[in-house]
ZAMARGU-4260 file (C-alpha; in steps of 0.2 Angstrom, whole numbers, plus 5000, padded with zeros to 4 digits):
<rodrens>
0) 5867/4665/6568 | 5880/4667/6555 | 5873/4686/6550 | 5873/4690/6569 | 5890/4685/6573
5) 5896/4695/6554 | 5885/4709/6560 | 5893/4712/6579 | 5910/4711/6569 | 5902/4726/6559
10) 5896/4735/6575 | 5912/4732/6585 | 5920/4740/6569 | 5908/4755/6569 | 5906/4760/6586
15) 5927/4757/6586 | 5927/4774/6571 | 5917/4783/6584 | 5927/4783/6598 | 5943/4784/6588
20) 5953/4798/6599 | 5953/4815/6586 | 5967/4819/6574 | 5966/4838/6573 | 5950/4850/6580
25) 5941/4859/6572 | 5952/4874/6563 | 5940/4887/6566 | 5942/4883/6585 | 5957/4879/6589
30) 5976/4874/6583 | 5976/4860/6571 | 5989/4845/6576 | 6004/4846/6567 | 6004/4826/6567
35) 6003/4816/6552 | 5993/4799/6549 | 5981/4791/6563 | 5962/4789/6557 | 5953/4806/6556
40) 5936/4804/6566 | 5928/4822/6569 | 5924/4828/6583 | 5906/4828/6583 | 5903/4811/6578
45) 5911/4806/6594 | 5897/4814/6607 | 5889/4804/6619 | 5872/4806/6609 | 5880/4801/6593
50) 5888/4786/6601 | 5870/4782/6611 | 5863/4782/6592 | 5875/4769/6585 | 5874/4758/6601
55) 5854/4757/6600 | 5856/4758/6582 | 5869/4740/6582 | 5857/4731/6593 | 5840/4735/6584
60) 5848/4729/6567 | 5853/4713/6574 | 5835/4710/6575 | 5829/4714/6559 | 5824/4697/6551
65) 5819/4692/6533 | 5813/4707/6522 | 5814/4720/6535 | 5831/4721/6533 | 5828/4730/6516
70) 5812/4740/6522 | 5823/4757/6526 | 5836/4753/6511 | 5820/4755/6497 | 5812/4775/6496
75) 5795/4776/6489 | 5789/4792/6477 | 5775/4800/6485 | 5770/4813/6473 | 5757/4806/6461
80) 5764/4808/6444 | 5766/4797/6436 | 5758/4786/6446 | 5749/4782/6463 | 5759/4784/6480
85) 5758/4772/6493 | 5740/4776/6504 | 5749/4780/6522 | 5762/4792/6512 | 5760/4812/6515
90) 5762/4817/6497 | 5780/4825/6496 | 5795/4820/6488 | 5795/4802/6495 | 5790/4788/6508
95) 5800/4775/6516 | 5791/4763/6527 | 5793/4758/6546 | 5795/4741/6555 | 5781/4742/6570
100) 5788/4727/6575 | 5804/4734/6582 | 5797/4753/6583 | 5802/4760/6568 | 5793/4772/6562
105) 5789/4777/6543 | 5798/4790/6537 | 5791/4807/6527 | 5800/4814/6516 | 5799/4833/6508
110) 5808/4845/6498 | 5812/4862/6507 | 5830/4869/6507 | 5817/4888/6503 | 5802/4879/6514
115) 5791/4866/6514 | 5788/4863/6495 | 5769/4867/6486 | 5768/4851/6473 | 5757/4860/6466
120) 5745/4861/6482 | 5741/4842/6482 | 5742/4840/6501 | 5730/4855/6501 | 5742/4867/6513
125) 5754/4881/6509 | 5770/4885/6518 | 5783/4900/6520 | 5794/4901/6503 | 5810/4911/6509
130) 5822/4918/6498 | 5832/4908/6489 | 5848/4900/6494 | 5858/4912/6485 | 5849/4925/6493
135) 5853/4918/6511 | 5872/4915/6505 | 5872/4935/6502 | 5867/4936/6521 | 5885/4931/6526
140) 5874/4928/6542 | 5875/4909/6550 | 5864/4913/6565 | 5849/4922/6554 | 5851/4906/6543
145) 5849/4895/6557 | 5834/4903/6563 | 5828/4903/6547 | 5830/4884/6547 | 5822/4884/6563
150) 5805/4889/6557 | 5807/4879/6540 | 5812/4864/6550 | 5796/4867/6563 | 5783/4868/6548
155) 5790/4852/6539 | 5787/4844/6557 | 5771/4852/6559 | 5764/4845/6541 | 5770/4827/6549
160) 5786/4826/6539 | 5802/4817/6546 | 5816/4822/6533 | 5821/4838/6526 | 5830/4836/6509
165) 5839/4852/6512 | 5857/4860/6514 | 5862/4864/6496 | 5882/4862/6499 | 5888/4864/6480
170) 5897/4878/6475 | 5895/4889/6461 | 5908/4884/6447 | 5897/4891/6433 | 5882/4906/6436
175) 5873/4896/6420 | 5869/4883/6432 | 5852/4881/6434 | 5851/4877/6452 | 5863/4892/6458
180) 5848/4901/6465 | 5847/4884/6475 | 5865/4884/6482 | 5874/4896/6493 | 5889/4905/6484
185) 5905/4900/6473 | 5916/4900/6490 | 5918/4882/6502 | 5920/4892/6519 | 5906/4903/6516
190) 5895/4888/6510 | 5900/4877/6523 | 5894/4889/6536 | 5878/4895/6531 | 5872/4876/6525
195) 5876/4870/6541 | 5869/4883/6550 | 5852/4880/6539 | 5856/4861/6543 | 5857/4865/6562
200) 5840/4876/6564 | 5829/4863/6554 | 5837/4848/6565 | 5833/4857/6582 | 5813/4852/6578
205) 5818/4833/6581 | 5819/4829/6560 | 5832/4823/6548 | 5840/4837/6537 | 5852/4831/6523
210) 5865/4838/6514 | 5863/4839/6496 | 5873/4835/6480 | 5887/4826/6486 | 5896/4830/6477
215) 5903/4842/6462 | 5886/4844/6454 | 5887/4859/6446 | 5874/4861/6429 | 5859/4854/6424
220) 5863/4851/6408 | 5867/4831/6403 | 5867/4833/6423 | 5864/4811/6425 | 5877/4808/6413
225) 5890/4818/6413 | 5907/4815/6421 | 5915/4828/6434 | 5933/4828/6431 | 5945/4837/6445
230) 5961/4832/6454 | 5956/4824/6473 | 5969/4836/6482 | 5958/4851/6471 | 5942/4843/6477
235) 5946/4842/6493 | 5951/4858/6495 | 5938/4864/6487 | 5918/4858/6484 | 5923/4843/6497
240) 5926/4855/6509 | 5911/4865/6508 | 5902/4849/6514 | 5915/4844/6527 | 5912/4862/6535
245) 5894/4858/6533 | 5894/4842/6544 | 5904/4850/6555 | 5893/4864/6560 | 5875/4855/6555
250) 5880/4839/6559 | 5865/4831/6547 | 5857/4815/6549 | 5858/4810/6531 | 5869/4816/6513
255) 5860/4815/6497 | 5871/4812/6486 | 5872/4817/6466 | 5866/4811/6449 | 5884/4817/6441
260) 5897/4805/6438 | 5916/4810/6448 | 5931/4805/6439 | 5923/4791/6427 | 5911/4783/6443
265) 5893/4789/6447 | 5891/4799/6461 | 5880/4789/6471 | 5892/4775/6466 | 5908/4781/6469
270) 5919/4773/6483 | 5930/4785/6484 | 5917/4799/6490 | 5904/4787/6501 | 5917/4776/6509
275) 5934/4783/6508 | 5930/4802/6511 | 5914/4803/6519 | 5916/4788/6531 | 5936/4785/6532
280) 5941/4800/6531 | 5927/4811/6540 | 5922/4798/6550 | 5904/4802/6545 | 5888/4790/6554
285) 5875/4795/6547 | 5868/4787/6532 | 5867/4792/6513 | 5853/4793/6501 | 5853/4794/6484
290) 5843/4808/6473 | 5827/4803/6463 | 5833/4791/6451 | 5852/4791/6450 | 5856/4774/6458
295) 5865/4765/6442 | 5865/4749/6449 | 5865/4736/6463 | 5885/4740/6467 | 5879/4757/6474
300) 5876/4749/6490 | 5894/4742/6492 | 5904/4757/6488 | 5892/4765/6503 | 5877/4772/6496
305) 5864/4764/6511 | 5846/4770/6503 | 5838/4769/6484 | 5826/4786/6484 | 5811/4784/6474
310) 5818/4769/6468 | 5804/4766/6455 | 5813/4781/6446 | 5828/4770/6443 | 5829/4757/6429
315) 5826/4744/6444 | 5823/4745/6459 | 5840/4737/6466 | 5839/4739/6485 | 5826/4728/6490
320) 5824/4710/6484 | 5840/4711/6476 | 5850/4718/6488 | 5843/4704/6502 | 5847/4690/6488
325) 5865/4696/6487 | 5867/4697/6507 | 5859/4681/6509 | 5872/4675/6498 | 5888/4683/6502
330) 5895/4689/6518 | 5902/4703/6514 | 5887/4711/6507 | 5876/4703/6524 | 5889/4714/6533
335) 5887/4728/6521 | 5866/4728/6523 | 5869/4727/6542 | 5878/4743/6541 | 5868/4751/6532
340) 5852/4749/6543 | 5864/4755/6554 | 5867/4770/6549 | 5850/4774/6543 | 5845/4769/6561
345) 5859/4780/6568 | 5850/4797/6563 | 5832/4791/6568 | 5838/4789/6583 | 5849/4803/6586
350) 5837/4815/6580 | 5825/4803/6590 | 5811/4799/6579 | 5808/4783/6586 | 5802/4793/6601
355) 5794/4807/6595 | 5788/4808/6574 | 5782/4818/6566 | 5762/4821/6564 | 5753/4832/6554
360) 5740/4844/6560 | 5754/4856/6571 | 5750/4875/6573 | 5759/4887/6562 | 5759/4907/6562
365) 5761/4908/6548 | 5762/4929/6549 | 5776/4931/6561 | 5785/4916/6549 | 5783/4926/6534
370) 5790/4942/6542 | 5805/4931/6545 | 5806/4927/6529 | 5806/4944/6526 | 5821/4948/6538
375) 5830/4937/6526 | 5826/4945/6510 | 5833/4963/6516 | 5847/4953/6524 | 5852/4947/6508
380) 5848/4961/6496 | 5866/4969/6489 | 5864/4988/6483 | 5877/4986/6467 | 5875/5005/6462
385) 5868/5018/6468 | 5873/5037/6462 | 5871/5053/6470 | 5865/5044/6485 | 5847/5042/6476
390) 5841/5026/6487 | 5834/5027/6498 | 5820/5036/6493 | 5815/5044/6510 | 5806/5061/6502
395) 5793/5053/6492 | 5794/5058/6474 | 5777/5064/6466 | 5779/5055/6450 | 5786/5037/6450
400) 5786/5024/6436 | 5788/5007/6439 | 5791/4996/6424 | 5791/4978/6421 | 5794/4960/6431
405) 5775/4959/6434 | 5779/4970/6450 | 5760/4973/6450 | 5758/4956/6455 | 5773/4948/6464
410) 5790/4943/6466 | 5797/4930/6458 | 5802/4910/6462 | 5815/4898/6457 | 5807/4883/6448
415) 5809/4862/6453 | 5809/4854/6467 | 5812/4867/6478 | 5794/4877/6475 | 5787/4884/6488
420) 5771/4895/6489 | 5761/4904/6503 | 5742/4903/6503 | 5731/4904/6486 | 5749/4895/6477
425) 5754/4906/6465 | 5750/4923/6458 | 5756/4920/6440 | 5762/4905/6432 | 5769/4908/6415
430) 5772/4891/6404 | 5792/4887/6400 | 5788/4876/6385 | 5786/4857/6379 | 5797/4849/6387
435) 5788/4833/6388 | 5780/4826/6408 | 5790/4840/6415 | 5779/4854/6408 | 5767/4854/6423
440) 5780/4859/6435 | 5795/4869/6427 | 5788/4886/6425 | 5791/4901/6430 | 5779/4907/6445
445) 5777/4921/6455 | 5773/4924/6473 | 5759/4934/6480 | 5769/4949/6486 | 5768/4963/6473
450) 5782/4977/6475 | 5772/4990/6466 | 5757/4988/6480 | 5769/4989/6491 | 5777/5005/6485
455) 5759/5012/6486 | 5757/5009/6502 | 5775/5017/6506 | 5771/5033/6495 | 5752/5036/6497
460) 5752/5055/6491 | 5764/5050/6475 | 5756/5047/6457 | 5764/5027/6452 | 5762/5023/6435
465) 5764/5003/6429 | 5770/4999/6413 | 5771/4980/6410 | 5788/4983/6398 | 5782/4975/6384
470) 5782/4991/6375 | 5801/4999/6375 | 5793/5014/6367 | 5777/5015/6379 | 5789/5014/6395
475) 5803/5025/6388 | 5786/5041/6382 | 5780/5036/6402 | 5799/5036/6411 | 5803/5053/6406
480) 5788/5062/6414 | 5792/5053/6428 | 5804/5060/6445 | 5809/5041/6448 | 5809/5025/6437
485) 5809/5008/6446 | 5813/4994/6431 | 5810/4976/6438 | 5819/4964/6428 | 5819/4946/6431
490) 5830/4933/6427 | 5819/4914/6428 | 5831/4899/6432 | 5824/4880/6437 | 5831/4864/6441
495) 5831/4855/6424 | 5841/4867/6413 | 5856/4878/6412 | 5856/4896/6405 | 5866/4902/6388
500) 5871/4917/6394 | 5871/4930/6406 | 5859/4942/6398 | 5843/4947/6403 | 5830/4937/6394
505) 5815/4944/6385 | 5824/4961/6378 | 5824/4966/6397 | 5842/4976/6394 | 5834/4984/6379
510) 5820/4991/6391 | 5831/4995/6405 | 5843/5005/6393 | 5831/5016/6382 | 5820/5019/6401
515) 5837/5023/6407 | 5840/5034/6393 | 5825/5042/6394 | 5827/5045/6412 | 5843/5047/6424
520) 5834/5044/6439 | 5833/5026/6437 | 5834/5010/6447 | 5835/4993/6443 | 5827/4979/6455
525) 5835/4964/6448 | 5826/4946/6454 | 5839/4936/6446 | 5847/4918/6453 | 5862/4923/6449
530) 5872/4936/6438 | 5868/4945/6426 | 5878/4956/6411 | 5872/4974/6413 | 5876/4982/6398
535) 5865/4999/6403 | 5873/5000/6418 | 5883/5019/6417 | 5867/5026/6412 | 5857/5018/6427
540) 5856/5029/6446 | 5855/5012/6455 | 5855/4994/6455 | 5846/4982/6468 | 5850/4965/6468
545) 5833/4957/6477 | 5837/4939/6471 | 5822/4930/6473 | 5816/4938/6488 | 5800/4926/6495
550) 5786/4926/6502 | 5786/4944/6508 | 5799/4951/6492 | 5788/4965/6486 | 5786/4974/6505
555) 5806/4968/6509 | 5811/4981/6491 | 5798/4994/6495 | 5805/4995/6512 | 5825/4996/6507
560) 5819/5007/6493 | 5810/5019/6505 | 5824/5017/6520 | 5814/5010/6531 | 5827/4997/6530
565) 5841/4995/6522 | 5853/4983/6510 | 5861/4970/6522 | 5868/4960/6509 | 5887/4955/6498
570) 5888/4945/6484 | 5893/4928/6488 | 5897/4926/6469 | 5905/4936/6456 | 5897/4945/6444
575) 5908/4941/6430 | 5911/4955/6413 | 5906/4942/6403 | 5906/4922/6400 | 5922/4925/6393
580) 5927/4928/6410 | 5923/4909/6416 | 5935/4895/6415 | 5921/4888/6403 | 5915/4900/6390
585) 5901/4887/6385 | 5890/4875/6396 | 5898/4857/6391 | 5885/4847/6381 | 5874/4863/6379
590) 5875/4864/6358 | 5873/4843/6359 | 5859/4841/6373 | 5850/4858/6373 | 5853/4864/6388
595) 5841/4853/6396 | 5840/4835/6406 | 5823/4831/6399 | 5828/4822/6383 | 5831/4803/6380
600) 5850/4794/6388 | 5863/4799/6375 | 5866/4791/6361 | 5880/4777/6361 | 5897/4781/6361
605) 5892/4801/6367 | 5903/4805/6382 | 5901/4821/6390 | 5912/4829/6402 | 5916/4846/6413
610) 5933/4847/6413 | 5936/4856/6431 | 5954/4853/6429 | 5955/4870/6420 | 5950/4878/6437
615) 5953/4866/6449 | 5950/4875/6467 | 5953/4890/6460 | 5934/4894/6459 | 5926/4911/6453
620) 5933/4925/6465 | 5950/4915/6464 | 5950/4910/6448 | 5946/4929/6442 | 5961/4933/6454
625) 5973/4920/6446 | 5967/4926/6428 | 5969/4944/6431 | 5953/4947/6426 | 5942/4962/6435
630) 5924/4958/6441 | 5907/4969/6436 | 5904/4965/6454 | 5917/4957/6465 | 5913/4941/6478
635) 5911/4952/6493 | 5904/4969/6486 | 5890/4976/6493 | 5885/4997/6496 | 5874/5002/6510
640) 5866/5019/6516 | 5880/5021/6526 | 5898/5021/6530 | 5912/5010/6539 | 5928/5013/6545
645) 5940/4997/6550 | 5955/5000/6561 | 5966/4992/6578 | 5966/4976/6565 | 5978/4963/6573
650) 5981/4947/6568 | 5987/4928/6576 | 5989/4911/6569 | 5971/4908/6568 | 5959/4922/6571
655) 5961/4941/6570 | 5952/4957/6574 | 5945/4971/6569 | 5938/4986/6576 | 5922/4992/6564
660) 5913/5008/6566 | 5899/5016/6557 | 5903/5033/6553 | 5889/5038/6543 | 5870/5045/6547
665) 5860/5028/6546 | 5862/5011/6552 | 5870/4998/6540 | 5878/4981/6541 | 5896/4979/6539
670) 5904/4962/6533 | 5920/4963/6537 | 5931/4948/6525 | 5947/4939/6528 | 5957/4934/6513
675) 5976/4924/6511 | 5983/4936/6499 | 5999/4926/6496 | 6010/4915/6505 | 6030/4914/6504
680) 6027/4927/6491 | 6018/4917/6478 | 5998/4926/6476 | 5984/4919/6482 | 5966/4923/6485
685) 5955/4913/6497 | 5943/4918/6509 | 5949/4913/6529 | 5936/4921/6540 | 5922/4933/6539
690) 5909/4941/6552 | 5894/4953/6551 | 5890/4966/6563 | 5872/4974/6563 | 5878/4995/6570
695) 5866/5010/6572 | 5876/5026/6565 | 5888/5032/6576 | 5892/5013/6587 | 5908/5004/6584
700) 5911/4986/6588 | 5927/4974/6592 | 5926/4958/6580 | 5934/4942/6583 | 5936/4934/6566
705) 5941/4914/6567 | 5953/4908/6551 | 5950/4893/6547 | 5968/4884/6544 | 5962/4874/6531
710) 5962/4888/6518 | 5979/4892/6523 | 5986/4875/6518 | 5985/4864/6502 | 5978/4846/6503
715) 5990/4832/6497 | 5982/4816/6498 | 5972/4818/6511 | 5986/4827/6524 | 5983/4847/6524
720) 6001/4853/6522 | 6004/4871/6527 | 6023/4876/6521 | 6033/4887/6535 | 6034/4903/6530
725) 6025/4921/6525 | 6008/4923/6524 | 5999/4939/6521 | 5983/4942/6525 | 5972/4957/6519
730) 5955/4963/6527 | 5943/4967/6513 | 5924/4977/6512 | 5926/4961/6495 | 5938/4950/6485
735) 5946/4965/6476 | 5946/4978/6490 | 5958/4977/6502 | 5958/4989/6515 | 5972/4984/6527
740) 5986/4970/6527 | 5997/4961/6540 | 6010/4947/6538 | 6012/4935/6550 | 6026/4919/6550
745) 6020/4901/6553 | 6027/4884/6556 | 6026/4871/6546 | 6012/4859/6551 | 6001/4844/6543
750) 5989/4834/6548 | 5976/4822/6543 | 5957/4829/6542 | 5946/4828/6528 | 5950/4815/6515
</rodrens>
């Protein structure tokens, strides 16, 4: 009786932070207060079915009895290496079981921020790889990420899965990272959006998406050791509030937080993120998992951590007999445990699992899916270069030479967790390199869409040659009796390591520059998950960034290159000159740890740190901007086959307008970017608002482009603070182009909203 009486002081409590009145809309919609203290609760987590979920979720915990009460904090592993799963688990990336007894059901778990993830086939099914996350962030397109989420999200449910580990919300503080092919770009508002637009698509099918790392994880290297450090207010302002953007528009049922420590604490231990910026502060009700083995210990769960992933992956499996021992014991942690199931329970019933679960065996057209994966692709592809107009190539040329990247096979994939293939698996699979159990799955794969068929099938009457690249000499003889050269170059990254550098590996700038030499009429395809140095590039004709492109990559090039369709993408990163460039010229810990997270725990006494104070928010585009230094490519920059002209641009306190027309021959996207150029005179350089608009040549087109007042203030312990004054705002075709500028005077206003 005692736990129940704690445990209705704990619901009163909760359901109290959900009706809490709101401190401040949400900016992008409306005027924030100019009040100051009161608790922050957002505004979604105050709707009627997010309140029904707590209420439900209260009186079903109140029941639990005896080991049930640890049954949803404890995640189960269910891919079969090392070991056996448990017999009612789909394998994915894990299982966490139901309580019958109270209609609970199990839940499934898999990997798929790109689609439903292979694991090497063992479930015996495919799915529809998308391009990657980077790929999607050059979209700059929330609703075509959201349907994109839609279809991932419908085959996850299909296959009988419950939870999505999706929404990669961490910014790109370093290119080198080997997961930015994973994560959306090096900007929070653009993040923000798009993953909780992905988060918003995949929820609409009735499952859980999270949020993933939470938070500041940004390389691979030493990646469950080493310790973040970065000023709160510069947090706040900026990684933190990519994902508070993210919950705002994709209101996920659950966070996974990160292996990285935050200011000395481990992530998925750290008070200050789970409690008193995710729940305090954002008023967050849905629960928190930890990644695959990053629980440190049993404290996790009362500095808000409410479930152990895989906990067999940890050095004990904390959240289950321990965990009950503890709460049996002490009051605070039974009212601690109660909230937990709580919140774990809050999502399944919001996204009503308990209802409707998931089953396996649901149809899938897996055709019209992977032409949408296609749309994607050419959404997000960014022409960099492109002289004398030579793309597209609408008059076929009768001799074409393509070079390299295994184009007569495929396109290619980024490696880890987020692996996806389409049917057959993979059409080539080339070994990384001993790096112990992790062997089998980091390596670098290909998917069964080959751009040089595909080029075929656009050119039927051309000669098309194909070189492998192996041999400079070979390619360079073959390129000059060509009329076109396509080089493919390819830059593999995986979760498990960082990058040294920004070079193309395998002597691939070697090739491109004596094939370039040899002849002008050259083009680069890059499938890169990042940036890359281009050291040929003045003696390229043009450069195609494609990313990794998915399932359909190789028909989504043929088409831009032919002009059947066209570029729709901008960088959502910088392409720096060089690594110079970067507040970090080296990866911390790469010389000491090899770049890698697959070795032993350091030895005693090693500490390793990323020091973000450097940089603070001031994060790729900005941090270029606040060091003066020019970009390769700017955040932003993207060409098309046509032209836009922007004009009647006006401007209020929290949106503006522009009228855009395309002025050229063929249709094109236009992404037109709002940027704080400086306020009360001192420089700045933030991104407010953006929109794209889709024209035919010759259509123009009123945009409304909302300013989120949030990057127009500075954080300060928790209050946004926006000083009275000037503040001049530029439209930009990227970070460094500004092609019109207004000033407009504000009041002085704070308020309370995010940490």
């Amino acid at each position: 009786m005692a736990r129940r009486t704690l445990h209705r002081a704990a619901s009163r409590i909760t359901l109290a932070i959900l009706a809490l009145p709101l401190a401040v809309p949400l900016a992008a919609q409306g005027d924030p207060s100019s009040g100051e203290g009161g608790e922050p609760a957002q505004e979604w987590t105050r709707s009627d079915e997010w309140r029904a979920a707590a209420a439900k979720a209260s009186e079903t915990a109140e029941r639990m009895e005896g080991a049930e009460r640890v049954t949803l904090t404890r995640g189960y592993r269910a891919i079969p290496f090392p070991g056996p799963i448990p017999e009612e688990a789909i394998p994915g990336a894990g299982y966490i079981p139901g309580i019958p007894r109270l209609g609970i059901p199990p839940l499934h778990e898999t990997d798929g921020p790109l689609g439903v993830t292979y694991i090497a086939g063992l479930r015996g099914d495919f799915a529809t790889p998308f391009p990657s996350s980077v790929a999607q962030g050059a979209s700059f397109d929330p609703a075509l990420i959201e349907r994109m989420g839609r279809i991932i999200g419908s085959e996850a449910r299909a296959k009988g899965f419950d939870i999505l580990l999706a929404g990669g919300a961490n910014l790109t503080r370093d290119p080198r990272n080997g997961r930015t092919f994973e994560y959306f770009s090096e900007d929070p508002l653009l993040t923000g959006k798009l993953a909780g637009a992905s988060v918003r698509g995949i929820q609409s099918n009735r499952i859980i998406s999270t949020v993933k790392h939470f938070a500041l994880n940004g390389q691979e290297t030493g990646r469950r050791f080493i310790d973040v450090r970065i000023g709160r207010d510069a947090a706040r302002e900026s990684d933190l509030l990519a994902f508070e953007i993210a919950l705002e528009e994709g209101e996920p049922g659950a966070i996974m937080c990160a292996y990285n420590k935050v200011n000395g604490e481990n992530a998925c231990a750290s008070e200050w993120l789970l409690t008193e910026i995710l729940r305090d502060a954002w008023g967050y009700p849905g629960f928190v998992m930890s990644d695959w083995g990053a629980v440190p210990s049993l404290k996790a769960a009362i500095a808000g951590l409410d479930q152990q992933s895989a906990a067999s992956l940890d050095k004990e499996v904390y959240f289950e007999d321990q965990l009950l021992a503890r709460a049996n014991a002490d009051p605070r942690w039974d009212a601690q445990l109660d909230a937990m199931n709580e919140r774990i329970l809050t999502a399944v019933y919001r996204l009503g699992l308990d209802k409707d679960p998931a089953e396996p065996g649901g149809a899938i057209d897996y055709e019209a899916n992977a032409e949408a994966s296609k749309d994607v692709a050419t959404a997000g592809m960014v022409l960099l270069r492109n002289e004398g107009g030579i793309l597209p190539l609408v008059e076929a040329p009768k001799r074409i030479l393509v070079v390299g990247g295994y184009a007569d096979a495929g396109v290619l994939s980024g490696a880890g967790s987020s692996q996806a293939h389409g049917e057959g698996g993979a059409a080539i699979i080339r070994p990384y390199g001993d790096i112990g159990p992790y062997s089998r799955v980091l390596t670098q794969q290909y998917h069964r869409s080959s751009p040089l068929k595909a080029l075929r099938e656009r050119y039927p009457e051309a000669r098309i040659d194909f070189r492998d690249g192996r041999y400079v000499s070979d390619a360079a003889a073959l390129a000059a009796l060509a009329d076109v050269v396509i080089v493919f170059a390819t830059q593999w990254m995986s979760e498990g390591f960082d990058l040294p550098d920004l070079s193309l590996p395998d002597g691939q700038d070697a090739l491109i520059a004596a094939v370039a030499k040899a002849n002008p009429r050259t083009i680069v395809v890059l499938e890169t998950g990042g940036p890359v140095a281009m050291p040929w590039l003045a003696d390229s004709a043009a450069v195609l960034q494609a990313w990794y492109p998915g399932i359909r990559g190789g028909e989504a090039i043929a088409e831009v290159i032919a002009g059947d369709a066209y570029p729709g993408g901008r960088l959502p990163l910088s392409f720096p000159r060089s690594a110079g460039d970067l507040p970090r010229p080296e990866i911390p810990g790469a010389l000491e740890l090899g770049l890698d997270f697959t070795g032993s725990e350091p030895s005693p006494g090693y500490e390793l740190v990323a020091d973000y104070e450097v940089e603070d928010a001031e994060i790729g585009y900005r941090w270029l901007a606040r060091t003066q230094a020019e970009a390769l490519f700017p955040f932003g920059f993207g060409l098309g086959y046509t032209r836009f002209a922007f004009d009647d641009f006006t401007l209020d306190r929290d949106r503006a307008s522009v009228r855009v027309s395309n002025i050229g021959q063929r249709p094109g996207a236009a992404v037109p970017q709002l940027y704080l150029l400086s306020r009360n005179g001192q420089p700045m350089r933030r991104l407010v608002g953006f929109a794209k608009a889709e024209l035919p040549a010759g259509e123009a087109r009123q945009l409304d482009l909302a300013i989120d007042q949030r990057l127009l203030a500075d954080n300060r312990d928790g209050v946004w603070t926006m000083p009275e004054g000037e503040y001049e705002i530029g439209l930009g075709t990227d970070a460094e182009t500004i092609v019109a500028r207004k000033t407009i005077r504000l009041e002085a206003k704070r308020w309370r909203n995010g940490g």
